[in-house]
C-alpha positions in Angstrom: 18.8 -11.0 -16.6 20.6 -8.4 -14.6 20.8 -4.8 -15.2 22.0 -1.7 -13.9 20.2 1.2 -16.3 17.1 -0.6 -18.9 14.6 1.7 -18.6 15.6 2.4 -22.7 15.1 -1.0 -23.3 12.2 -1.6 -21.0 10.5 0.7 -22.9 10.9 -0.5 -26.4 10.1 -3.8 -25.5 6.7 -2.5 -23.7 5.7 -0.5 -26.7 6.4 -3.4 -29.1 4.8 -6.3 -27.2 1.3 -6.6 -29.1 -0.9 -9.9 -28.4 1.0 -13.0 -30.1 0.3 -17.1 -29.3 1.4 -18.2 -26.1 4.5 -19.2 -25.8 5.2 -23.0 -24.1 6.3 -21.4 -20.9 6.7 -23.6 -17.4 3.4 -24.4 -15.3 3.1 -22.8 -12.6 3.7 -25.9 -10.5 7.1 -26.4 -11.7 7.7 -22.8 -11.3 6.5 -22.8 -7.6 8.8 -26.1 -6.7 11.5 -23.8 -8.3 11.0 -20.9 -6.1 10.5 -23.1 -3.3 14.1 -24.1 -2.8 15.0 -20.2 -3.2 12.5 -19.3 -0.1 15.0 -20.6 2.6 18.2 -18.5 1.1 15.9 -15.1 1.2 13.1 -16.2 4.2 14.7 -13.7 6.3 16.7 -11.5 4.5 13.4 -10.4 2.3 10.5 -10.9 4.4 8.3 -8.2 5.7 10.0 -6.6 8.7 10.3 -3.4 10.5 13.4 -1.3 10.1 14.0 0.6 13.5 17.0 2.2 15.0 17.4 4.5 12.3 16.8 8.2 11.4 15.9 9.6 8.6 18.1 11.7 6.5 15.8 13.7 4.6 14.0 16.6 5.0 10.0 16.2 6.2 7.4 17.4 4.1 4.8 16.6 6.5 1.1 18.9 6.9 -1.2 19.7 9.6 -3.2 17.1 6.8 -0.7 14.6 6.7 2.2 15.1 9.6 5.3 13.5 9.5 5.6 10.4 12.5 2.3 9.2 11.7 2.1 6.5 8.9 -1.2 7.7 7.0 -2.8 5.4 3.8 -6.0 6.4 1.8 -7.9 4.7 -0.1 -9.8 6.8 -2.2 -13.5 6.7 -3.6 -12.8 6.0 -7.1 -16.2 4.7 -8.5 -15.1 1.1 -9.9 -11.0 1.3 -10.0 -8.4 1.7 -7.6 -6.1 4.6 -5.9 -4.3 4.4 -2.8 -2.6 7.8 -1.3 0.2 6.9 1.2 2.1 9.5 3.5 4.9 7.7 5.6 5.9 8.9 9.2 9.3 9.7 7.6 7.5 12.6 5.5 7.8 10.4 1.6 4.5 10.5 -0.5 3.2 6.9 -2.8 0.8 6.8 -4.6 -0.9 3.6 -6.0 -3.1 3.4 -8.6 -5.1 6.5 -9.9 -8.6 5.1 -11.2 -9.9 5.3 -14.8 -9.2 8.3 -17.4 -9.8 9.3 -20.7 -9.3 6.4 -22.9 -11.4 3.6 -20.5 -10.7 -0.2 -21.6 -14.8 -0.9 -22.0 -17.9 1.5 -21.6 -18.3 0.6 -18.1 -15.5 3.0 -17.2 -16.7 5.8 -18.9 -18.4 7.0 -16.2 -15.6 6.9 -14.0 -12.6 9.8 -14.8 -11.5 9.3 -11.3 -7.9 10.7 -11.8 -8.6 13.8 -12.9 -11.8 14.5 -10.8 -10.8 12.6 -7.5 -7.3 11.8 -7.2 -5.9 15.4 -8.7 -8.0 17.6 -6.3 -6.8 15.4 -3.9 -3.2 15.6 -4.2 -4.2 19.8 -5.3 -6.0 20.2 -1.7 -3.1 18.6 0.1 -0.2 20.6 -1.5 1.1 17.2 -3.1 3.0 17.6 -6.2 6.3 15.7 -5.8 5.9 11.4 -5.4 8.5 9.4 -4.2 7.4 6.5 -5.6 4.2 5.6 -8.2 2.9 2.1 -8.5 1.0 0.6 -11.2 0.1 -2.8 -9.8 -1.2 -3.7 -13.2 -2.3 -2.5 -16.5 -5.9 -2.3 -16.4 -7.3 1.0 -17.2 -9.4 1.3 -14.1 -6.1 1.2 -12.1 -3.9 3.2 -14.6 -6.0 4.8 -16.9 -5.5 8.6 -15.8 -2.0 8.0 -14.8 -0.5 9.5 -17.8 -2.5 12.8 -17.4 -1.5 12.7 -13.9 1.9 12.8 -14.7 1.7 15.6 -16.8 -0.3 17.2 -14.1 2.2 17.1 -11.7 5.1 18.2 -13.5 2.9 21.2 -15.0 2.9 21.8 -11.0 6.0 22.1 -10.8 6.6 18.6 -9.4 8.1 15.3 -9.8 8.0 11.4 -9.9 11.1 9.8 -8.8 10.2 6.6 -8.9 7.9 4.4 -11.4 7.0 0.7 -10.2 4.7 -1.7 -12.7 4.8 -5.5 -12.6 6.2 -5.6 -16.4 3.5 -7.1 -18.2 2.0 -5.2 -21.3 -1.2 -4.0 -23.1 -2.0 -3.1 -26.2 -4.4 0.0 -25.1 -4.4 3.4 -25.4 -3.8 4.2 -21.8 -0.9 2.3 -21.4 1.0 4.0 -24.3 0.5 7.0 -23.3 1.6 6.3 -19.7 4.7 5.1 -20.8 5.2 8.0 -23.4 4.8 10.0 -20.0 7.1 8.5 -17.9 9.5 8.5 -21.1 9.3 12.5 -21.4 9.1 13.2 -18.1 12.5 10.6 -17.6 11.4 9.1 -14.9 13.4 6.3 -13.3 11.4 3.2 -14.3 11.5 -0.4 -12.2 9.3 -4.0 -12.9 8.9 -7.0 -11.0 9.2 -9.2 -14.1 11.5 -8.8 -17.4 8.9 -6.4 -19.8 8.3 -7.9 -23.5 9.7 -11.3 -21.9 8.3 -14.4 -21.1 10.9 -15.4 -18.7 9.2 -16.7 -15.6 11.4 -15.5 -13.0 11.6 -12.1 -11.8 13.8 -9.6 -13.3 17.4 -8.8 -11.3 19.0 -5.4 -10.9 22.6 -5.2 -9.6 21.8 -1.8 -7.9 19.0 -4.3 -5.4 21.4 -7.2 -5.4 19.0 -9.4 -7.3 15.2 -9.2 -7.5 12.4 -6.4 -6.5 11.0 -9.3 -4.5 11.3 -8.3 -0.7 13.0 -5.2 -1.1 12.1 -1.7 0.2 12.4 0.3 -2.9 11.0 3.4 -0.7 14.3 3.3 1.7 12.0 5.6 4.3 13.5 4.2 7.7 11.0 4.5 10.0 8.5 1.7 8.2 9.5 -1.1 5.9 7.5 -0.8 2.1 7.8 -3.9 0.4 7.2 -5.8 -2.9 6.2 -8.8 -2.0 5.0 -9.8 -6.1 4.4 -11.5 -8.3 7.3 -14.0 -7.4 6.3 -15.6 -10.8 5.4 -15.0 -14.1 1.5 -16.2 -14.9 0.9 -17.0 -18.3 2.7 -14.8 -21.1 3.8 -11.1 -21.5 0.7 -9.5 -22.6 -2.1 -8.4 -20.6 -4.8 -11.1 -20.7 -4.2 -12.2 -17.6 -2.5 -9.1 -15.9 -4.6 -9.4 -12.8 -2.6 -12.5 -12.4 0.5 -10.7 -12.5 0.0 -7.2 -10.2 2.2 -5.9 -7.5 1.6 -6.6 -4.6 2.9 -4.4 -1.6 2.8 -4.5 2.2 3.3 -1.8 4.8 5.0 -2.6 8.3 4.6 0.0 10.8 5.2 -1.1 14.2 2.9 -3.2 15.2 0.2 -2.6 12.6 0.8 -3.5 8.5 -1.4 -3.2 5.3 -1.5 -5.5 2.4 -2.3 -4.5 -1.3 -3.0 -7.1 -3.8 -4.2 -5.1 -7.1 -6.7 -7.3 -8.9 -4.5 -10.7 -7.7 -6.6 -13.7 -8.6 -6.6 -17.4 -7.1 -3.9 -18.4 -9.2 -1.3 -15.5 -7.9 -2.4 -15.8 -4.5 -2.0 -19.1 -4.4 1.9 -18.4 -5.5 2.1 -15.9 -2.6 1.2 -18.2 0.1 3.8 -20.9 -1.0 6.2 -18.3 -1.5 5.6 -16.0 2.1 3.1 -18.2 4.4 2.3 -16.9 7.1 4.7 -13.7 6.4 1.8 -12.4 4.8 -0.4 -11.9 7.8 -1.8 -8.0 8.0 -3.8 -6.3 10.3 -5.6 -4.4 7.0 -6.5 -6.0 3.7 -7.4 -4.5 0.2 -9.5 -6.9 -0.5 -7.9 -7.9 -4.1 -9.9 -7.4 -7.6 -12.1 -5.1 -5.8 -14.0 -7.8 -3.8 -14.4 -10.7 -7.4 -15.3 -14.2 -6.5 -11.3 -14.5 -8.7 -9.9 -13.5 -5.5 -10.8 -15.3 -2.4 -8.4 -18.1 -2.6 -8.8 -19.8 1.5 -5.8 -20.4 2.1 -4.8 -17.0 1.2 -7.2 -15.4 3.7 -6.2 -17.6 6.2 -2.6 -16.6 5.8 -3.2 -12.6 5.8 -5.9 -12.8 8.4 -6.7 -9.0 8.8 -8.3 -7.2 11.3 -9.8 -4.6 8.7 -10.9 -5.3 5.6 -12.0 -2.8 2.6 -12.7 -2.5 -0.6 -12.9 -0.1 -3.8 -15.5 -0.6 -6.1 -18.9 0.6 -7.6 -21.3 -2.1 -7.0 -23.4 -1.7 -10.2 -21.0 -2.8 -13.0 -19.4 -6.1 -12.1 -21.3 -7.1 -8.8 -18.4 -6.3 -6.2 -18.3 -7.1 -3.4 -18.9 -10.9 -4.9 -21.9 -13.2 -2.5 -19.1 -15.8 -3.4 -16.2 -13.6 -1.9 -18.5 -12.2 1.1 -18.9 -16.3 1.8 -15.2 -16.7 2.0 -14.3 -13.8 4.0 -16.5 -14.8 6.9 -15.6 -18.9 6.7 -11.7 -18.5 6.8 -10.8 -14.8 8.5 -10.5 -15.9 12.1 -11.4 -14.0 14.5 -13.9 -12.4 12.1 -12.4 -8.9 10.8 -13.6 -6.3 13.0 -14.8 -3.6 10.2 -15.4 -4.2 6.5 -15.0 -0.6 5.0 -16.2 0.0 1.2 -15.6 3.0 -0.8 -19.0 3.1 -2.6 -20.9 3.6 0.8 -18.1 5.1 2.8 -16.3 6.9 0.3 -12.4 8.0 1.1 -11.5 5.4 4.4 -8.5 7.1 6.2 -6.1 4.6 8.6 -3.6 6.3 10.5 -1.0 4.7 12.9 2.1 5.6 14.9 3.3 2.1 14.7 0.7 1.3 18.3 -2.8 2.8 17.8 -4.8 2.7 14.4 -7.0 5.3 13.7 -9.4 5.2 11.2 -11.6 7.6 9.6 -14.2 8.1 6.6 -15.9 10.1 4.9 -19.5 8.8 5.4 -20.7 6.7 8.3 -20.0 3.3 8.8 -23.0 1.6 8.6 -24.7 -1.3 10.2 -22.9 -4.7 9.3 -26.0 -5.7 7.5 -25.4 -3.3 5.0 -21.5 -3.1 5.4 -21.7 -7.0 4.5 -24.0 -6.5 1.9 -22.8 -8.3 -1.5 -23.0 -6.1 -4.3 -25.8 -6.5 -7.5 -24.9 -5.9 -10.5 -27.1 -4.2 -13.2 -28.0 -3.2 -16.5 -26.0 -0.2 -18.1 -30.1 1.4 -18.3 -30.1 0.9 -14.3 -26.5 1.8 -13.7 -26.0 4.9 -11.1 -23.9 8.0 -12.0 -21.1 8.6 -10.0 -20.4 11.6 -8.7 -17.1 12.6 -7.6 -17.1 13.4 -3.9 -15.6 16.9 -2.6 -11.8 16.1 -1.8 -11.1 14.8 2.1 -9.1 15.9 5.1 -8.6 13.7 8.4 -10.3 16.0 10.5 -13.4 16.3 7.6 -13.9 12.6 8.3 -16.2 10.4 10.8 -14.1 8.4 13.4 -14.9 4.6 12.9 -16.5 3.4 16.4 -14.4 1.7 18.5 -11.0 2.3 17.0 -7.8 4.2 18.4 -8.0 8.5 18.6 -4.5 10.1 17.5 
């Protein structure tokens, strides 16, 4: 299906998609020989890349806390969910993920308000009300469940979303309504990888992109190249049972250095990446996906992204992350081993900045000894369970240098 203006549309099929039986859509193996002949036509027209040569033509909104000519990415200490804070060198603000909110999906999360307690006096300490783009990679409250408030938040500021970005699978949950009531009242232009309400495989086309989200820079900030690189197929049906298996997945090229963000991707997705991208998906930094589950350490998908740096947002206690079973896999088929693994719950924020050359990376406690860095997490009773505490907001220069990396 192509479009040129279906956020109306997109809408009223999101809010009217409630769990129904599964419809008899393709396997995934027929799917992937599908895409397969379609990888030649768009290897090198979509794949990751750097733009250079150009300059930008808009005006900085760089900080002493986050200057403009330096990429800078975040990953914030959100107890068990995600949210990634992104400042490019050409001065545009992303934000992905915000953590869990008021109307958690289970009573795990409850503990957990990580949008309004982290990522708000974040954004607040920085002077960051306006995003370019915001990124849902999937809706699973943990991710997405204080985006809505967020919204608000920002706009009460005095600010703005220009762009929304959510892989265009449903849920029937509280927090998903309301985000895209928010996004609704707020008009806010509104993108998905796949066709919402739909159970149409393939990913949706816009005219305005000249096809598919896949491989395109929806950011246009010249001086790096932002990139959708999925899902390149549809896993299962429209609803959210099996969202992990259908999350956005970005990469960041920036010179020499890159960053790969896979949501809560599980074998099945990853597995549709590497025939899809190969080797294209290499990375010198890795989110590890799903927080670190035993779902998401598919080999030959660590063989093919291969990073350098490897972290990870979770809070060990509820669901056992980082997984014995994904620790395992990380050290048989990352070679050379990674030189760091960074964790939120014993690091808290992790800072990497780069000018394209040197990486420089922060956080906000100490790294400590690989022993314990490796350490796979335990997971508990709800009796035995520690509270988190939000952490005190971060700035680069409040934050430990990791030993042995570049100073800028």
């Amino acid at each position: 299906m192509t479009t040129t203006s279906m956020e109306s549309d997109a809408f009223a099929r999101y809010r009217e998609s409630r769990p129904g039986p599964r419809s008899g859509a393709l396997g995934p193996n027929l799917i992937l020989a599908v895409l397969a002949i379609a990888v030649c036509a768009v290897w090198w027209l979509a794949a990751p890349r750097l733009m250079v040569g150009k300059t930008t033509t808009f005006t900085p909104r760089g900080t002493d806390k986050f200057p403009d000519g330096v990429l800078t990415i975040v990953q914030l200490d959100v107890g068990q969910g995600d949210a990634t804070f992104i400042h490019t060198p050409g001065g545009m603000n992303v934000l992905i993920d915000c953590g869990e909110g008021a109307n958690p999906e289970n009573d795990h999360s409850r503990q957990y308000p990580a949008a309004k307690f982290v990522v708000q006096p974040f954004l607040e300490m920085h002077g960051i009300f306006e995003l370019d783009m915001l990124i849902l990679t999937h809706p699973d409250s943990d991710h997405g469940g204080g985006m809505a408030d967020l919204i608000d938040w920002l706009y009460a500021n005095g600010g703005n979303v220009k762009l929304f970005v959510t892989s265009g699978v449903s849920k029937p949950a509280v927090f998903f309504d309301n985000l895209l009531k928010a996004v609704d009242r707020h008009q806010i232009k509104f993108r998905s990888v796949l066709e919402p309400g739909s159970d149409a495989p393939q990913p949706l086309e816009y005219e305005e992109y000249g096809g598919t989200l896949i491989g395109k820079d929806l950011l246009k900030d010249p001086t790096i190249a932002f990139q959708i690189l999925g899902p390149v197929t549809r896993i299962g049906d429209a609803e959210g049972e099996i969202a992990n298996e259908n999350s956005v997945v970005t990469r960041i090229q920036c010179g020499k250095i890159s960053m790969l963000s896979a949501g809560d991707a599980e074998v099945e997705e990853e597995e549709s990446l590497v025939a899809f991208w190969g080797p294209r998906l290499r990375s010198t930094i890795n989110f590890a996906a799903h927080h670190g589950s035993k779902t998401s350490d598919q080999p030959n998908w660590l063989r093919m992204v291969n990073p350098e740096y490897l972290s990870s947002s979770s809070h060990p206690p509820v669901f056992g992350h980082p997984a014995a079973d994904a620790v395992k896999s990380w050290k048989t088929y990352i070679d050379p081993p990674v030189k760091y693994f960074l964790r939120t719950d014993m690091n808290g924020d992790i800072w990497y900045r780069t000018d394209g050359n040197k990486l420089s990376i922060r956080t906000q406690f100490p790294v400590k000894s690989e022993a314990e860095q490796w350490e796979p997490g335990h997971a508990k009773e709800w009796r035995e369970y520690r509270e988190f505490k939000p952490n005190d907001p971060t700035t680069w220069g409040d934050c430990i240098p990791v030993p042995g990396t570049d100073e800028l």
